[in-house]
Backbone bond lengths (Angstrom), bond angles and torsions (degrees), N, CA, C in turn:
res aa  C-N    CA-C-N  psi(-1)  N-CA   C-N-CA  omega(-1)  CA-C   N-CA-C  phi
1 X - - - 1.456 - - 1.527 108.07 -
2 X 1.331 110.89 139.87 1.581 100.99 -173.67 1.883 98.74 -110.30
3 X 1.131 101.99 161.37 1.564 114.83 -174.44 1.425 102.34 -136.00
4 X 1.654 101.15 128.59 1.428 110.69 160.03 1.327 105.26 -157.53
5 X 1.457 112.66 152.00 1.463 137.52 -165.77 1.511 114.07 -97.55
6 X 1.049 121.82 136.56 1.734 130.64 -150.39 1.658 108.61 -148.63
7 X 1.193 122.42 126.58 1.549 112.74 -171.24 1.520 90.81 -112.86
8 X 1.372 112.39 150.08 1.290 136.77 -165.56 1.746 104.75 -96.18
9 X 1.251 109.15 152.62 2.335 112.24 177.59 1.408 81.84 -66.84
10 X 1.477 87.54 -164.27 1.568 122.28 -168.12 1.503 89.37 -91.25
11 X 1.478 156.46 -19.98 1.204 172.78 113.57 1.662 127.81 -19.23
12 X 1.526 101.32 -8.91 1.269 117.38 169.19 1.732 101.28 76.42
13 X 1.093 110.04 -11.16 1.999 94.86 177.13 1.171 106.97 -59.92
14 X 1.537 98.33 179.33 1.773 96.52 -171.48 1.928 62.17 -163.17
15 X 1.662 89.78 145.87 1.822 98.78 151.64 0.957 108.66 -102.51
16 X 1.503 115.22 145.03 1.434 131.31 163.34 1.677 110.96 -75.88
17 X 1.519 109.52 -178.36 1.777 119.30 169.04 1.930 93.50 -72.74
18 X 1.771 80.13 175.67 1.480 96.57 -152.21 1.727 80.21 -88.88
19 X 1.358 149.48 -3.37 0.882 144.17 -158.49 1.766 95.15 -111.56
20 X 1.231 112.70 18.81 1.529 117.82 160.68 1.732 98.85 -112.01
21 X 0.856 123.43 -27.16 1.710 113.27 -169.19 1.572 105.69 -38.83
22 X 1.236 95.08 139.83 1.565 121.68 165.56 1.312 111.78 44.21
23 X 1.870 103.76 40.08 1.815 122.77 163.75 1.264 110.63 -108.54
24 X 1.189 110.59 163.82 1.568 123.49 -171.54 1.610 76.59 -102.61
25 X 1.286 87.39 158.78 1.747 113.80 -167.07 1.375 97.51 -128.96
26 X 1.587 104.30 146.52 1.808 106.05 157.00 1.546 87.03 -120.91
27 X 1.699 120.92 146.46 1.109 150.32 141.22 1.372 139.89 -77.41
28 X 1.519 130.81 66.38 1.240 130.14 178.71 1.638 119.01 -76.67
29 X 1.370 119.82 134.48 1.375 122.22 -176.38 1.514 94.42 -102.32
30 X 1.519 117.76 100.15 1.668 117.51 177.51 1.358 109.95 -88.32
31 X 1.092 128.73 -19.79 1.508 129.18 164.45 1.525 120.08 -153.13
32 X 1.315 122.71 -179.50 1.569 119.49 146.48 1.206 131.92 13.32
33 X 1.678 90.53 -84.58 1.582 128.65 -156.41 1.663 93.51 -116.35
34 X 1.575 139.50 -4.80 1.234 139.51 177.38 1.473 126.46 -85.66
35 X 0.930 156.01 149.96 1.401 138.45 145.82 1.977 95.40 -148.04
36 X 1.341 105.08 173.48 1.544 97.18 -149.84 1.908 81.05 -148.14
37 X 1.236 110.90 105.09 1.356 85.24 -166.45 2.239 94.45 -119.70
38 X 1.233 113.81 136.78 1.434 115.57 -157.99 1.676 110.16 -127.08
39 X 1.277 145.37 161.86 1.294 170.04 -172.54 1.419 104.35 -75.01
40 X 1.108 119.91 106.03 2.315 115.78 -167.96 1.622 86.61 -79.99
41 X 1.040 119.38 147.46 1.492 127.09 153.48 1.485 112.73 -98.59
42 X 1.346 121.69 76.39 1.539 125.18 165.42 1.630 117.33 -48.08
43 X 1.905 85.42 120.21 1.606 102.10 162.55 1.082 113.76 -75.39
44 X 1.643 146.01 169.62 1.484 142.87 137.44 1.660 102.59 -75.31
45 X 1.060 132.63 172.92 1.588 109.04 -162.90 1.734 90.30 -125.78
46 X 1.521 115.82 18.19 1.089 122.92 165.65 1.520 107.91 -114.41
47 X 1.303 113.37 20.46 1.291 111.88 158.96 1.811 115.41 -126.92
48 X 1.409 100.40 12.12 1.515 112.66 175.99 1.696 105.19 -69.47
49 X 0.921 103.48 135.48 1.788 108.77 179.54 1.675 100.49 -97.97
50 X 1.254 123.99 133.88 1.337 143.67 168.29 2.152 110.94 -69.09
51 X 1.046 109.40 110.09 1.083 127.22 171.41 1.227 91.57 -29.70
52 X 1.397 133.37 -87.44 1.370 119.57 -160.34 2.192 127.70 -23.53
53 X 1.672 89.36 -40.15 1.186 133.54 175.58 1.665 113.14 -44.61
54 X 1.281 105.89 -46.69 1.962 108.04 179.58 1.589 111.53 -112.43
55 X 1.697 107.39 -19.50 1.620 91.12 172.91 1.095 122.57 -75.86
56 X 1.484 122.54 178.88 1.410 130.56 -142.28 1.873 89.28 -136.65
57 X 1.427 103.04 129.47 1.520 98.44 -178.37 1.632 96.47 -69.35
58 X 1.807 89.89 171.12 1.666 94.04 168.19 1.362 107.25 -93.92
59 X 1.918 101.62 170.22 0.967 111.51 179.77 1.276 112.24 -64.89
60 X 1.803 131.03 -174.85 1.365 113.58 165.19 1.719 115.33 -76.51
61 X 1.925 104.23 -18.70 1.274 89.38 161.77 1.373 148.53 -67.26
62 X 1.336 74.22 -46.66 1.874 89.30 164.04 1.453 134.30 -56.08
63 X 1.788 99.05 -15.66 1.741 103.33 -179.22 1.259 98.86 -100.16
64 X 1.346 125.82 -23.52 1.526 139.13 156.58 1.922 103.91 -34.33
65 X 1.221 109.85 -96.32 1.229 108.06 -171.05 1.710 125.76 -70.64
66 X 1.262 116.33 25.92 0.834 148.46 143.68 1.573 140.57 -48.20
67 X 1.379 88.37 -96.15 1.732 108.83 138.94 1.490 124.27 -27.39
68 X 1.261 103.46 -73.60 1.572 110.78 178.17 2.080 114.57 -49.83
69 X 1.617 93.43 -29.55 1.819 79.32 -161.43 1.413 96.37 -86.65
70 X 1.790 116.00 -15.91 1.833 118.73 160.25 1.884 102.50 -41.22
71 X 1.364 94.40 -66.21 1.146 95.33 -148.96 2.073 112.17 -70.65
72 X 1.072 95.77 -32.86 2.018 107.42 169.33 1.411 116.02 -112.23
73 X 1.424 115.49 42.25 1.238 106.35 176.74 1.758 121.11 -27.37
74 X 1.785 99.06 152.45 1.595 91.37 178.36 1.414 118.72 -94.48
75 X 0.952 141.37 162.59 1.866 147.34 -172.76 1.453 100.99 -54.01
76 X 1.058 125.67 119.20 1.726 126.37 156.60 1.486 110.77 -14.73
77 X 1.484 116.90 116.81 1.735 106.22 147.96 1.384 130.47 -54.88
78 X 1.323 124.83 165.84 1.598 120.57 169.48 1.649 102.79 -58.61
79 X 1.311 116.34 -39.87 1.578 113.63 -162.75 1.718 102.77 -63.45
80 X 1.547 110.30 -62.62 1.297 110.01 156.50 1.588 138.10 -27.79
81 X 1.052 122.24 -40.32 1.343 123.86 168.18 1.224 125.87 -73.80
82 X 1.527 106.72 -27.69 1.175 115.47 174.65 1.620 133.23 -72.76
83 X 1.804 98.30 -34.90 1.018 109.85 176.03 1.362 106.64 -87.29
84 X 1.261 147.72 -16.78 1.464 150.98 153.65 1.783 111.93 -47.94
85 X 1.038 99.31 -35.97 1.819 101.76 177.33 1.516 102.12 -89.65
86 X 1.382 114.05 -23.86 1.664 118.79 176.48 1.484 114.34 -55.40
87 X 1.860 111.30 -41.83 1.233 136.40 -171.14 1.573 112.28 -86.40
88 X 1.241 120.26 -39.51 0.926 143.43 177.57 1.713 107.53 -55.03
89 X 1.322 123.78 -63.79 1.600 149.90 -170.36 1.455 90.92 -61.65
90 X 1.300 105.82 -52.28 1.853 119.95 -166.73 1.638 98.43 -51.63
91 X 1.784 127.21 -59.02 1.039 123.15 -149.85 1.728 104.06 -105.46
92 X 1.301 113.58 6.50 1.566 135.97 172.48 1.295 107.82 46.19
């Protein structure tokens, strides 16, 4: 991986290498002092496939016990509860 250091305008741009020209960019802010900046791989959005499109129905067992754990759900585990109050505390 090669590294080199680049100072940004008064506007905060910065140029990239010439081997970014005329790419779509993703911008991640990984910290502070981080940013992570990467190559977009553009879909045409008429070549996006519809979820319905690649999943796989269930079996009848699988839609079997399915059904059933809708309808009788089972009792919370300890781990579960725990991590529900974990989530819970987190979003106050």
């Amino acid at each position: 991986m090669h590294t080199e250091t680049r100072t940004t305008d008064a506007k905060a741009r910065l140029v990239l290498p010439k081997t970014f020209a005329n790419a779509t960019v993703i911008i991640e802010q990984v910290s502070e002092t981080e940013l992570r900046v990467r190559r977009a791989k553009v879909i045409a959005e008429d070549e996006l496939a519809f979820a319905e499109e690649s999943a796989s129905p269930l079996s009848d067992r699988d839609r079997d016990l399915f059904l059933s754990l809708l309808a009788n759900p089972p009792a919370p585990t300890p781990a579960l509860k725990k991590a529900a109050s974990r989530h819970k505390a987190g979003r106050g």
